[in-house]
C-alpha positions, 0 to 999 in steps of 0.5 A: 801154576808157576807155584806149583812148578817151584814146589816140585823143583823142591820134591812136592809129589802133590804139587808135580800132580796139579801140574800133571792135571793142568798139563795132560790134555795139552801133552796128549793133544800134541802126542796123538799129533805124533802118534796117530794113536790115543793108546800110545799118545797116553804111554807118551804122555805118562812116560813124559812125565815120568822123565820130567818129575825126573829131571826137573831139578836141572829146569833153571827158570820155572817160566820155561816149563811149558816149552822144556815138557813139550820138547820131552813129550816129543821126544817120547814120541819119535822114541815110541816110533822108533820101537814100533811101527804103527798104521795111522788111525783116523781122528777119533772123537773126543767127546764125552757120552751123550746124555741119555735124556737125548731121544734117538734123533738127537743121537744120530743128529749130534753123531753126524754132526760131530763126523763132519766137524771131525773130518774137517779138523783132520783137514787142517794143518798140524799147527790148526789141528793142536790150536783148535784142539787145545783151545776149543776142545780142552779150554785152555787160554790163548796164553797157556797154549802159546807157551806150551807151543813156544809160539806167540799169542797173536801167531795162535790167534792167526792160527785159530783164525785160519782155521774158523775160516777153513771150517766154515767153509767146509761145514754147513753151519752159519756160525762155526763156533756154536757147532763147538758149543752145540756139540760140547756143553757137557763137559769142555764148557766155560763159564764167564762171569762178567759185570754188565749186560753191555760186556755179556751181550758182546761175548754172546755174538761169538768172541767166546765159548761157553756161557755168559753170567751178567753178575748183577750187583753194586756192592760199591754202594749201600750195606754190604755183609760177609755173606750176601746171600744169608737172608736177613742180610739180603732183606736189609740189602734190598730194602736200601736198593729200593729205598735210594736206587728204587730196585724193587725188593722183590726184583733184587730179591730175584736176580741175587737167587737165581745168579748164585744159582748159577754159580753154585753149578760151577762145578759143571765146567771146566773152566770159570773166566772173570771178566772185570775191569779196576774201578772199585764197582768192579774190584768189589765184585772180584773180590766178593767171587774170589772169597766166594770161590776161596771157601769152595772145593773147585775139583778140576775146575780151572778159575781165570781172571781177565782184568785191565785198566785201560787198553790201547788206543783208548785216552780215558778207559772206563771200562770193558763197556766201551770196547767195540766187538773186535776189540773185545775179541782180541782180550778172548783168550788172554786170562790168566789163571787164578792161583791161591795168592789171588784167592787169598788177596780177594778173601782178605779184601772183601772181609775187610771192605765188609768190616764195620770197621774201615781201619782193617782194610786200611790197614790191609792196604799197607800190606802187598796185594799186588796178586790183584793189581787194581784193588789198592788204588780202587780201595783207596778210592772208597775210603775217600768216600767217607766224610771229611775231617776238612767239611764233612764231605766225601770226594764225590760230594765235593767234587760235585760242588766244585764242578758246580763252582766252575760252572756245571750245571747240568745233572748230566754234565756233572755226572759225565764229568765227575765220573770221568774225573773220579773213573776209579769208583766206577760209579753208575747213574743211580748211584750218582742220582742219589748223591745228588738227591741227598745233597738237594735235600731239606732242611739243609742242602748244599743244591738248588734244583731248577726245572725238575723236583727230582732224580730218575729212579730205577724204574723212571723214565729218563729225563731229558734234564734239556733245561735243568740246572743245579746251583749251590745254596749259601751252606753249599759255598760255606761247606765248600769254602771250609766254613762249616762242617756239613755232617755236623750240620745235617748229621749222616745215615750212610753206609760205606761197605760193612760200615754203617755211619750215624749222627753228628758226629760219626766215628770214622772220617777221612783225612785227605791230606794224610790219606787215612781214615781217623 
């Protein structure tokens, strides 16, 4: 939006109308306030505008302008006041129609039920009223409305919290914010596309509005294409899933349809919110919906992003998946929009992690993506999964070994421990599992299994690994030790991203004393 704000500095009328767009609820919220009048809040509104297209040239700072328009919709306001004197009007509803597939009962029922949350929001303070308009009625995030308000994020919090409070004890309803979703999931709805059943299942117990998307994927791992969803690629994408994860190709097959189902609806709402975090299983998934988004027309569908990497209080952040419910509940709100320079970033990132060549993404982290602020040092990450120039081994392979060195043993104390010490890739148990079964395997292996034959596959049941160890095998201390090359020794069938490496002597390496791919 800051853009867009620059843009009509210079006297862009198209870009002065996505800022009339993004702004109007907002201005329209705090006129009625004023008014008491939908009809004159609206002139306030367009006459606010007008005067701000107007002056816009005498804004110093394009950050000031949420607060510099609100000043003049005020202004307006006391304006139109002092030209006529109007009675005040009751709070009207604000609701679109209702579908016509309701049946009478669902009319009346839904018409009574928005009376009484009507009536109890015009029972609020001004200050509750404009939050709990602007945030649960026209969607926008804690932070936009903060700035509008020239207010503080966490006062607004306090104001939404005081005023969740104040409803529930006025309607009849167990859960307040269900009465908000209930009554308006056909226009004012949000999509939240987070990356796990762990985050969904903790924003569906009331931390946020609208709907939940677990986007089920991994594309940190196995053959990844431009586009995912064509269906020969799937087919090659699911039978990897299954042949090393042991995801049934059918079940995977499943899962991917009806995710991008949901997706291609997203015109439906009014805003889409991604929630990930800055490892590179999460960074991959960003940038495949930001490339995805990138070749849509989006209308007036807002996209925000809520990413972190790390969070207070917490020494080693692995993930939104650790946070507790309340902890979670105070990122809600906090996203920011999503502009083109993200959407550039993200399409740029995926088509170069898709590459079958690893030099373009290389190459593309030598340039500035800081739009995403994770997804250099997450890329990065997954260059160093590639082979060695040293031994033929990728980080995880080697950090393995080393740990076994040191006296780890355990599959599970190896996994904890090399996931903590390699966060960055965000890798998951399956995932580790099949590292681990690749390193055991005949006829040259770098580990000895004792106590168990295998590792744990989708649908396995857990193994308890109580009294399994791992160990090297004399290649594993050789190849650790710098004396032998294992991919020249094995040979390699492996897929990193859009490249797929083959034989003895694949064409790509990692030098990770020059940090490069050569």
């Amino acid at each position: 939006m800051l853009q867009y704000i620059e843009e009509a500095k210079q006297g862009d009328r198209q870009a002065f109308e996505q800022i009339v767009r993004h702004f109007t609820p907002m201005a329209n919220a705090v006129a009625f306030e004023k008014l008491r009048d939908y009809q004159l809040a609206e002139d306030a509104v367009q006459e606010a505008f007008t005067e701000a297209f107007l002056h816009l040239n005498k804004l110093r700072a394009v950050e000031a302008f949420p607060g510099w328009f609100k000043a003049i919709v005020v202004r307006q306001c006391y304006r139109i006041l002092r030209r006529k004197q109007h009675p005040a009007l009751p709070y009207d509803e604000a609701a679109q129609a209702t579908e016509s597939s309701f049946s009478v009962a669902d009319i009346i029922e839904k018409k009574e039920a928005r009376r009484l949350l009507h009536e109890s929001i015009a029972a609020l303070t001004s200050n509750m009223r404009i939050a709990v308009q602007l945030y649960y009625f026209q969607g926008y995030s804690l932070q936009e409305i903060a700035d509008f308000l020239g207010t503080s994020v966490p006062v607004l919090k306090k104001r939404l919290f005081d005023a969740r409070r104040k409803l529930k004890g006025a309607l009849p309803v167990a859960d307040v914010l269900s009465v908000f979703n209930h009554l308006y999931e056909g226009g004012k709805g949000v999509l939240h596309i987070v990356n796990g059943d762990v985050v969904g299942e903790k924003l569906r117990q009331g931390i946020v509005k609208g709907d939940v998307l677990v986007w089920r994927e991994v594309y940190s791992h196995g053959p990844v294409f431009l586009e995912p969803g064509e269906q020969n690629n799937r087919l090659v994408r699911a039978h990897y899933l299954e042949q090393t994860m042991g995801i049934p190709q059918k079940e995977f097959i499943q899962i991917s349809k009806e995710q991008e189902k949901i997706l291609a609806d997203f015109h439906k709402y009014d805003e889409v919110v991604l929630w990930f975090e800055h490892d590179l299983f999460d960074q991959t998934m960003l940038c495949y919906l930001l490339h995805w988004f990138s070749k849509q027309k989006k209308g007036s569908t807002k996209l925000s992003l809520l990413c972190i990497g790390e969070y207070p209080g917490i020494e080693l952040f692995r993930g939104l998946g650790q946070l507790s419910v309340e902890q979670m509940e105070t990122l809600s709100g906090t996203w920011k929009l999503i502009g083109d320079k993200e959407l550039k970033v993200g399409q740029e990132l995926w088509e170069a992690y898709v590459s079958p060549n690893p030099e373009s993404l290389q190459q593309l982290l030598t340039k500035d993506t800081s739009a995403l602020p994770f997804a250099h040092d997450a890329f990065i990450a997954h260059l160093s999964r590639f082979p060695s120039t040293s031994n033929g081994l990728g980080i995880v392979e080697q950090m393995t070994l080393e740990m076994i060195h040191a006296g780890m043993n355990s599959p599970y104390g190896l996994f904890k421990n090399v996931g903590d010490k390699l966060h960055i890739l965000g890798m998951g148990d399956l995932q580790y599992w099949h590292i681990l079964r690749q390193m055991a395997q005949r006829p040259y292996p770098l580990l000895q299994t004792h106590g168990f034959n295998d590792f744990p596959g989708y649908n396995d049941p857990v193994m308890p690994f109580k009294d399994c160890e791992l160990a090297l095998t004399e290649l594993g201390k050789s190849v650790l030790a710098g004396n032998e090359d294992w991919v020249q020794k094995k040979g390699i069938d492996e897929w990193y991203g859009g490249v797929h490496l083959q034989g003895s002597t694949p064409r790509w390496r990692w030098n990770s004393s020059s940090q490069t791919i050569q």
